[in-house]
C-alpha positions as CSV (number, residue, x, y, z in Angstrom):
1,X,34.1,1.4,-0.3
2,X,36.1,1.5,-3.5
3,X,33.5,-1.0,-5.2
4,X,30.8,1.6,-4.2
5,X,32.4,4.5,-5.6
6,X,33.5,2.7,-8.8
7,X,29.3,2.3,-9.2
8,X,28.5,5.9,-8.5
9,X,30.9,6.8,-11.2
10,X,29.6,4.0,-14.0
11,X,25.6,4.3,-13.2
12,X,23.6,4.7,-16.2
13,X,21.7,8.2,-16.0
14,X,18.3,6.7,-15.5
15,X,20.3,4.8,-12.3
16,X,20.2,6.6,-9.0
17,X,22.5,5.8,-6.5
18,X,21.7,6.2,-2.5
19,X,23.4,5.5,0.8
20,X,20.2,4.0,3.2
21,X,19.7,5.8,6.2
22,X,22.3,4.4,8.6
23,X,20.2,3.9,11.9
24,X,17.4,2.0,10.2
25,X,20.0,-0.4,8.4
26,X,21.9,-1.2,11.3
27,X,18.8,-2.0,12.8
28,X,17.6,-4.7,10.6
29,X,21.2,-5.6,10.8
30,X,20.5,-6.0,14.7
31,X,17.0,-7.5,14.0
32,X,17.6,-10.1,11.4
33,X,20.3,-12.5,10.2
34,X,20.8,-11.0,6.6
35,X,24.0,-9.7,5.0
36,X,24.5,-6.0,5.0
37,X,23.6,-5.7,0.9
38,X,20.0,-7.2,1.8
39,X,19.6,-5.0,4.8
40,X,20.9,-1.9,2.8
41,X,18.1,-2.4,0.4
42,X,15.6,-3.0,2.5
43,X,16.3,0.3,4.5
44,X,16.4,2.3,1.2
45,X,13.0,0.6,0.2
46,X,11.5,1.6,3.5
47,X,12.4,5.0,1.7
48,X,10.8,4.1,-1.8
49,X,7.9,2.3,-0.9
50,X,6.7,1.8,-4.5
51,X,9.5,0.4,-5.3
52,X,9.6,-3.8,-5.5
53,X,12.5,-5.0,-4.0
54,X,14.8,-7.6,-6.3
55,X,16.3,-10.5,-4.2
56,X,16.8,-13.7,-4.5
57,X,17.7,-14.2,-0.7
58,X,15.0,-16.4,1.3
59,X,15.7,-14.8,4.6
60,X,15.5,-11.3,3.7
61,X,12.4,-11.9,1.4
62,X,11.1,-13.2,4.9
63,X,11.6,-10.0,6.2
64,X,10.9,-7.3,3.7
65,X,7.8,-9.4,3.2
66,X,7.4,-9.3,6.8
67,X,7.3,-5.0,6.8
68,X,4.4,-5.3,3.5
69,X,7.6,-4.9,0.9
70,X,6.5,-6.7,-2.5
71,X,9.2,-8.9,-3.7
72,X,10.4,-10.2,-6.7
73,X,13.5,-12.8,-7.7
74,X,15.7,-13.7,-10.2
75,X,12.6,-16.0,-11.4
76,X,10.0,-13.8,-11.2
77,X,11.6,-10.9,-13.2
78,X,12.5,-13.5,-16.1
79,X,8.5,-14.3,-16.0
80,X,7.7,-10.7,-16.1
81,X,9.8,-9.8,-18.7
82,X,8.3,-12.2,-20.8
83,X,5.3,-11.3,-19.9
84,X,5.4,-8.2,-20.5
85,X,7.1,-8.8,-24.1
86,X,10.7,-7.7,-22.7
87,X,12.1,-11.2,-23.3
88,X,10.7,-13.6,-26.1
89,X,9.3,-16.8,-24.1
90,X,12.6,-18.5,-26.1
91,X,14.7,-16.5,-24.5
92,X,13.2,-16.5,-21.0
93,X,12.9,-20.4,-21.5
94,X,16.3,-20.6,-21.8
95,X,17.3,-18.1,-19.2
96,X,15.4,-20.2,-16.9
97,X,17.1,-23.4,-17.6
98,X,20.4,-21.9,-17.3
99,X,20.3,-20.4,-13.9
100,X,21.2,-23.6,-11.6
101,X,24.7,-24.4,-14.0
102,X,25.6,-20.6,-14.6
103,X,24.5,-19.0,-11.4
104,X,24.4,-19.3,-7.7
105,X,20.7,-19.2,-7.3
106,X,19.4,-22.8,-5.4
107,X,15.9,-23.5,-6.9
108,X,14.5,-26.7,-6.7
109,X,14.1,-28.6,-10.1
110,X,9.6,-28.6,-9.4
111,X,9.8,-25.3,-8.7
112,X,12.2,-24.0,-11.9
113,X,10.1,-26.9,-14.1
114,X,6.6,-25.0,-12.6
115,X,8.5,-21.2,-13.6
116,X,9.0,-22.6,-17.3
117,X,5.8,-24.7,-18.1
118,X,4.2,-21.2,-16.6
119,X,5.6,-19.3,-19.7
120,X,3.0,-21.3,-21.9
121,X,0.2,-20.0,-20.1
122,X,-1.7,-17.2,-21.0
C-alpha cells in the first residue's frame, strides 16, 4: 500500500491514477492465473476501453486478448515509437538489443532479430 501511495503523490499531471473496481479484479483473479498487477489493469481497462493495455506478460495478454483488449509489449512500443518518430531507429535498434541483458523480458533471439530487421522497413 505504501508503494501505491508514494505513486499517487509523484504522478506526472498528465498521469491519472485509479484503484480498478474491486469485484471485477478479484474476478479475473478467480478466473485466471495472473498476478494481481495484470488483473488490476485489466479491470481498469475494462473501464477505458480505448485504452491499449501495455504488458509484457504472455498469460494475461492471453486474457485481455481473450475479452477484445488490444495489446501492446515492451517490443511493440519500441517499434511504435520509432515509427512514429518518438525514438530514432538508432536508438530503438539499440533499445532492442539491450532488453534480454538489462531486463527481465524472455524473447526469443528470431523473434527480437525479426523486431529489429522490422525497423528497416518502411
Amino acid at each position: 500500500e505504501h508503494h501505491r501511495a508514494g505513486w499517487r503523490t509523484r504522478a506526472p499531471a498528465n498521469v491519472s491514477i485509479e484503484d480498478p473496481p474491486h469485484a471485477r479484479f478479484e474476478a479475473i483473479l478467480h478466473e485466471s492465473e495472473i498476478d494481481p498487477g495484470e488483473a488490476a489493469a485489466i479491470a481498469l481497462w475494462e473501464q477505458h476501453r480505448e485504452a491499449v493495455l501495455l504488458c509484457d506478460d504472455l498469460a494475461a495478454r492471453r486474457h485481455a486478448e481473450s475479452l477484445g483488449c488490444g495489446v501492446a509489449g515492451t517490443v511493440g512500443l519500441v517499434l511504435w515509437a520509432a515509427r512514429v518518430g518518438r525514438l530514432e531507429l538508432e536508438q530503438a535498434r539499440e533499445t532492442l538489443r539491450a532488453l534480454p541483458e538489462r531486463t527481465t523480458l524472455h524473447i526469443r533471439s528470431d523473434l527480437l532479430a525479426h523486431a529489429i530487421d522490422s525497423l528497416d522497413e518502411p
